[in-house]
C-alpha positions as CSV (number, residue, x, y, z in Angstrom):
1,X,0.0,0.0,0.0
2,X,1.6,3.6,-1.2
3,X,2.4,6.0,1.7
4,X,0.4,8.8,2.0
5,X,1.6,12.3,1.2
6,X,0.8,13.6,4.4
7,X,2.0,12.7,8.6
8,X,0.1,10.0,9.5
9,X,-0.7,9.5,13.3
10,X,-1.2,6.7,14.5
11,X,-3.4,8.0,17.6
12,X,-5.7,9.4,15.1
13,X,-6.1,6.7,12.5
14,X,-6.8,4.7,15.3
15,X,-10.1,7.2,16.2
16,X,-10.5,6.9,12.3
17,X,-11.0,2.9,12.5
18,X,-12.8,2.9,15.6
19,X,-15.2,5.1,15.3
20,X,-18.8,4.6,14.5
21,X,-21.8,6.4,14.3
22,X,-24.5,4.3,16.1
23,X,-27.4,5.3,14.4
24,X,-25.8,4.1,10.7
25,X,-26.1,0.4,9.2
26,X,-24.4,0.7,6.0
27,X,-21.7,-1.8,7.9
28,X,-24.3,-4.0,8.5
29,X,-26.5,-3.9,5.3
30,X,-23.1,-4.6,3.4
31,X,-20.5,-6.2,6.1
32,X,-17.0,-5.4,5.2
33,X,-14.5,-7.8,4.1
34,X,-11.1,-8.2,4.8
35,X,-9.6,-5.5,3.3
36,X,-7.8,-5.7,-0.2
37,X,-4.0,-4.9,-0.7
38,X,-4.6,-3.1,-4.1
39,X,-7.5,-0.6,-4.8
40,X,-8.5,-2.5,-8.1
41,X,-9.9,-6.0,-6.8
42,X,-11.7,-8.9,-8.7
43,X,-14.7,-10.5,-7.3
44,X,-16.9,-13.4,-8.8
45,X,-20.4,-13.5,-9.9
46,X,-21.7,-17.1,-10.3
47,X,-24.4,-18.3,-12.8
48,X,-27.3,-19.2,-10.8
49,X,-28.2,-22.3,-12.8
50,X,-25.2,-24.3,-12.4
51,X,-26.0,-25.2,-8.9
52,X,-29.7,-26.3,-9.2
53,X,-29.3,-28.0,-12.3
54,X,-28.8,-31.8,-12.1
55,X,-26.0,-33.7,-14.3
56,X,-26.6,-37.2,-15.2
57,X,-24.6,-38.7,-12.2
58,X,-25.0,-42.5,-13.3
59,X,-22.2,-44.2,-14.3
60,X,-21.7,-47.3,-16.0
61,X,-19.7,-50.0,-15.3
62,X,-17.1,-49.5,-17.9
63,X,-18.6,-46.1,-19.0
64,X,-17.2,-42.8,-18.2
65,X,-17.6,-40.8,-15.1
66,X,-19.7,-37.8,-16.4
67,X,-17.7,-34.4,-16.2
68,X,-19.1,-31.0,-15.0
69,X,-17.7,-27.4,-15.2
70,X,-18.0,-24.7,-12.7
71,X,-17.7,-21.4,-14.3
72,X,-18.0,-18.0,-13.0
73,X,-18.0,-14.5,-14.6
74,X,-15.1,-12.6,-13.4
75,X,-15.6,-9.1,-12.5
76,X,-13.0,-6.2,-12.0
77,X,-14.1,-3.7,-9.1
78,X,-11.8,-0.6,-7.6
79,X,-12.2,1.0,-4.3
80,X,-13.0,4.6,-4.6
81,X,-11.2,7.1,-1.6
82,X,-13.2,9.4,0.5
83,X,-11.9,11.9,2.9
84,X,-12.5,15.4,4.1
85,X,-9.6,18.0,5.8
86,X,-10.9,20.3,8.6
87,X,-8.9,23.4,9.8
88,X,-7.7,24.3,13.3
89,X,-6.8,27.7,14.4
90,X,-3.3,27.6,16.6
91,X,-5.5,29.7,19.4
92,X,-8.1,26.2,19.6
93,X,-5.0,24.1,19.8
94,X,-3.1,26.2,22.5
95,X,-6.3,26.9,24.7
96,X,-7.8,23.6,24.7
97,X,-8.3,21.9,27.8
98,X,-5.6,19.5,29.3
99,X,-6.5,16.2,28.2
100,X,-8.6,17.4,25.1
101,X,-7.0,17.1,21.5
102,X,-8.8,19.1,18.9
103,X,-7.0,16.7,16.0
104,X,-9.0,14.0,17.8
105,X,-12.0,15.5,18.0
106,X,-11.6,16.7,14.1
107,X,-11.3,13.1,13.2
108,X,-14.4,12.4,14.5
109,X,-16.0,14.6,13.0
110,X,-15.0,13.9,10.1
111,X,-15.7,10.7,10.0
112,X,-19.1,10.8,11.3
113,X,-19.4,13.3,8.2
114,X,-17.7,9.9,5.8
115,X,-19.8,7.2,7.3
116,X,-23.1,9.5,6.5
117,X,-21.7,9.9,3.0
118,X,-21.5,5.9,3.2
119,X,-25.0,5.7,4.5
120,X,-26.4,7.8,2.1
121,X,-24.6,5.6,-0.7
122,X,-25.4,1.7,0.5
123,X,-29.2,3.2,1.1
124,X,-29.3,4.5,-2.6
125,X,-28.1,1.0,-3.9
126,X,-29.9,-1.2,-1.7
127,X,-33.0,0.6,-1.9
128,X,-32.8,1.1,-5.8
129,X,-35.2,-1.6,-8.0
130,X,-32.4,-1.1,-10.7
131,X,-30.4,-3.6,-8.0
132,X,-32.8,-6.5,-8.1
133,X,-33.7,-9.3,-10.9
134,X,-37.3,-8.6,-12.4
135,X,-38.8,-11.3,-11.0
136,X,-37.3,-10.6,-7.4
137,X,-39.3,-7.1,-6.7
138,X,-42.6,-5.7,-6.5
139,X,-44.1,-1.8,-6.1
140,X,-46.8,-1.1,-3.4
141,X,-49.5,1.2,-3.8
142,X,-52.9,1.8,-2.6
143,X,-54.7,-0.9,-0.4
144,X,-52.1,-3.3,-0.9
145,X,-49.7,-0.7,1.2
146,X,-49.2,-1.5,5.0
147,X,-50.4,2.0,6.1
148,X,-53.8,0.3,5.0
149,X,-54.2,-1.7,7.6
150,X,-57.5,-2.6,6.4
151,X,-57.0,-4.2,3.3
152,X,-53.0,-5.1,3.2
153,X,-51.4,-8.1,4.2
154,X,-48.0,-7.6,5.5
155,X,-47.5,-11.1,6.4
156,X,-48.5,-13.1,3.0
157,X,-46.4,-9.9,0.9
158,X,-43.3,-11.0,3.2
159,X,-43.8,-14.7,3.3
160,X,-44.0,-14.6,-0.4
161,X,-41.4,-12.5,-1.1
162,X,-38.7,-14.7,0.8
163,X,-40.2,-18.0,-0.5
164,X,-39.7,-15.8,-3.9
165,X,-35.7,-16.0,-3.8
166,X,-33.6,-19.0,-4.7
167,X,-31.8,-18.4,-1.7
168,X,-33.8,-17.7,1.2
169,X,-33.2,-13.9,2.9
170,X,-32.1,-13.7,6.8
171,X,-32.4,-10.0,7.0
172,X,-35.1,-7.5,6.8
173,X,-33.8,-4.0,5.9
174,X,-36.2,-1.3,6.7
175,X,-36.9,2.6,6.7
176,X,-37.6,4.3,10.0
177,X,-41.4,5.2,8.6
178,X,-41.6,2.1,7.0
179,X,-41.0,0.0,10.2
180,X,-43.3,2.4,12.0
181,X,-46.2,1.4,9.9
182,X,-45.5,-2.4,9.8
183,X,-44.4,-2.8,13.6
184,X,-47.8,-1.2,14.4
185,X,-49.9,-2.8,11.9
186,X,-52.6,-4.9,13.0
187,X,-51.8,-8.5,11.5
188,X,-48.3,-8.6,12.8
189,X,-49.3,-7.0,16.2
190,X,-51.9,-10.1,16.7
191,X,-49.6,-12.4,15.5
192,X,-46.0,-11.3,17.8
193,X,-48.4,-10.2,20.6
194,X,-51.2,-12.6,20.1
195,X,-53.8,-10.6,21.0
196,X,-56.6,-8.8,18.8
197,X,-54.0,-6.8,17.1
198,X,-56.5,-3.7,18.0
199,X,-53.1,-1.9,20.3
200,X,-49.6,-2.6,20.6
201,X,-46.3,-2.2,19.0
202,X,-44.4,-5.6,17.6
203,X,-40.7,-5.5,18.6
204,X,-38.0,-6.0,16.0
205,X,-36.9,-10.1,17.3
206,X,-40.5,-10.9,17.2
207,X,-40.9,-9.7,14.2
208,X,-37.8,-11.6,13.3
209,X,-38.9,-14.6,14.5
210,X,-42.1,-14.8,12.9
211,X,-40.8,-14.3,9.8
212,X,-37.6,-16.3,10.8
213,X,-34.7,-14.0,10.0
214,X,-31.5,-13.3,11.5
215,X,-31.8,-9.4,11.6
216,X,-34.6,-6.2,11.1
217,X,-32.0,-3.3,10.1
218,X,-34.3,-0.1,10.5
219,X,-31.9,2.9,8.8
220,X,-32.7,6.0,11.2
221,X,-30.2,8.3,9.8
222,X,-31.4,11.8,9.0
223,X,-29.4,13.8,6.1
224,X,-29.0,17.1,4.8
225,X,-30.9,17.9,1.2
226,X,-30.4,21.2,1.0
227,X,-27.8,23.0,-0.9
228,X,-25.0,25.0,1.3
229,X,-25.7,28.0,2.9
230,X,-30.2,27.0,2.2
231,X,-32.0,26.2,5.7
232,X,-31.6,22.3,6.5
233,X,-33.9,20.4,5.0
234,X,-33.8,16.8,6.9
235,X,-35.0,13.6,5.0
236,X,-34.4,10.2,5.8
237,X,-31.4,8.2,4.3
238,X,-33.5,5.4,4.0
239,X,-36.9,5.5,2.2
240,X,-40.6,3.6,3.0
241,X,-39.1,0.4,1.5
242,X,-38.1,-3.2,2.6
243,X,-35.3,-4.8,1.3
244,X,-34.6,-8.9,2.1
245,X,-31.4,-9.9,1.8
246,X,-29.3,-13.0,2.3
247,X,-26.0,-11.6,4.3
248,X,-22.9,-13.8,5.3
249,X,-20.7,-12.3,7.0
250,X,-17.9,-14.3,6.0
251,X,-18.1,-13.8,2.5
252,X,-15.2,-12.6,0.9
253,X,-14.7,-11.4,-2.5
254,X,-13.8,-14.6,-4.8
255,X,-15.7,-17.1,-2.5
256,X,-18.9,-17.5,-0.8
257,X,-23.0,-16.5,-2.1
258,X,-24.3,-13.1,-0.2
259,X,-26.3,-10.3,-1.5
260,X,-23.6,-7.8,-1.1
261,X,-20.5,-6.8,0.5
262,X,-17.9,-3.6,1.2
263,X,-14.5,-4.3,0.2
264,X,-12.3,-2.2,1.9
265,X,-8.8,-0.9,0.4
266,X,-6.1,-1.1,3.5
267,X,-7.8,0.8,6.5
268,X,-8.8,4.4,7.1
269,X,-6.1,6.6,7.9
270,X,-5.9,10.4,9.6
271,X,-3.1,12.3,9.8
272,X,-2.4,16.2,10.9
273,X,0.2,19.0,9.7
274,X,0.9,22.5,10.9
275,X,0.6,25.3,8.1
276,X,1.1,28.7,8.0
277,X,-2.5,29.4,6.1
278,X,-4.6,29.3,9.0
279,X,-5.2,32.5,10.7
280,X,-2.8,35.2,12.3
281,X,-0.4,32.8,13.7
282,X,-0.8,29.2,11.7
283,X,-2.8,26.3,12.8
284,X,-3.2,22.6,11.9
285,X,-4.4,20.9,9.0
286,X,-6.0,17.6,9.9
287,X,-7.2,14.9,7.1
288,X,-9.0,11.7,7.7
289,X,-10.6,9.1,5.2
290,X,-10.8,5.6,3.6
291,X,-10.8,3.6,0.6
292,X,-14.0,1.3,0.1
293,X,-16.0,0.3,-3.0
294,X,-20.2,-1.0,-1.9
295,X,-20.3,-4.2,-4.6
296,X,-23.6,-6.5,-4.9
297,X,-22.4,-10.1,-5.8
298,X,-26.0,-11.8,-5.6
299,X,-28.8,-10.0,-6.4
300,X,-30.7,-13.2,-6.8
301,X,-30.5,-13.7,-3.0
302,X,-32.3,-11.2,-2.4
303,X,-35.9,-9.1,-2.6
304,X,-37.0,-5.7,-3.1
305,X,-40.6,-4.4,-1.5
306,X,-41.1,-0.8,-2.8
307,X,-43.4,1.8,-1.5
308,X,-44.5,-0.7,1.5
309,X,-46.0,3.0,3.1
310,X,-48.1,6.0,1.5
């Protein structure tokens, strides 16, 4: 891995890797693998029929033993970096309190500022119907929705939709408003509560047992649309839709069937520098980032549900 062109510290890159922003799932949506030691990286996309279709095993006495081929189309991906430099006055640096490093709180910063970025991206592919197979997603609308709790039926749409996928889905990933609507919706409040369904609210491992998955993922994250220097204009990352996916954690690039993964390129790294640009009397530069590329290696093992809420 090249050197970077700028003092790396090791104090700070380890903030860099440790830090995590609680309310983000990108990590979990799309796990990371072990990190790559070159930014371009080849994974493996495998054809779907090889392993369901049935050879003619028998073999005759003197016959030949029937030969099969496992093939696999070879894909190139590259890690793409993402960092951000933040600016410290020499006055912050001198008058902070004993036992408080600005650099350190910089780096968090910043990357709570990257791993946004990342949420925003994973929510943009995972929630995108471009990502899934025809046959492996449906749109919502009207009474079929879940805000109708009159006429929808959360529990046959799921049920079906897993059934749906070649590979079953463990993991539910869900929209704050989407989850609101389902966790609260009549059907599944009778069935994890096993009452009337008329009151209650279903909690995320009932609702995971019933439908017997791993993991509900609810994306909470709020992000900025407006353009700099506009009034905020929160929205969430992640939309009114459910995504099932099959996730194995130990997946790794060349090996191993899961919806999706994040290959990361070495780890993150922060680093700091005085310069004289900052200010009256200088100041420090600090820079902290990473090197990932978000890649979706079986979209057949997996199930989009648009628009599951008005």
């Amino acid at each position: 891995m090249p050197r970077a062109p700028f003092p790396i510290i090791p104090e700070l890159t380890g903030i860099a890797i440790a830090y995590r922003n609680r309310a983000m799932i990108a990590d979990l949506v799309l796990p990371r693998v072990t990190p790559v030691s070159k930014e371009e990286f080849i994974y493996f996309l495998y054809n779907l029929a090889q392993g369901f279709t049935v050879p003619d095993t028998k073999v005759g006495r003197r016959g030949k033993v029937n030969q099969v081929e496992f093939t696999a189309e070879e894909k190139t991906g590259s890690t793409t970096d993402y960092g951000l430099e933040d600016s410290i006055p020499a006055s912050d640096m001198a008058n902070a309190p004993v036992g408080i490093d600005p650099r350190a709180n910089s780096v968090e910063y910043i990357m709570n500022l990257l791993a946004l970025d990342r949420e925003v991206r994973v929510a943009g592919l995972v929630f995108n119907a471009a990502t899934y197979p025809t046959a492996n997603k449906v749109t919502l609308s009207g009474t079929s929705q879940f805000s109708d709790t009159t006429n929808s039926h959360p529990i046959a749409t799921i049920a079906n939709a897993l059934d749906a996928c070649v590979i079953r889905p463990n993991t539910m990933v869900i929209g704050r408003p989407a989850w609101s609507v389902l966790s609260r919706h009549p059907e599944i409040v009778s069935a994890c509560l096993r009452n009337a369904g008329e009151s209650g609210i279903a909690r995320r491992q009932d609702v995971a047992d019933l439908f017997e998955l791993d993991e509900i993922l609810v994306g909470e994250a709020f992000v900025n649309t407006a353009r700099k220097g506009q009034a905020a204009n929160l929205a969430r990352c992640w939309g009114k839709h459910i995504a099932l996916t099959y996730r194995n954690r130990q997946a790794a690039p060349q090996r191993d069937v899961t919806f999706g993964m994040t290959v990361p390129f070495g780890q993150p790294v922060a680093g700091a520098w005085d310069t004289k640009e900052i200010g009256l009397r200088g100041g420090t530069k600090v820079r902290a980032g990473e090197s990932t590329a978000e890649v979706i290696t079986c979209p057949d093992a997996a199930y989009f549900l648009q628009n599951v809420a008005a």
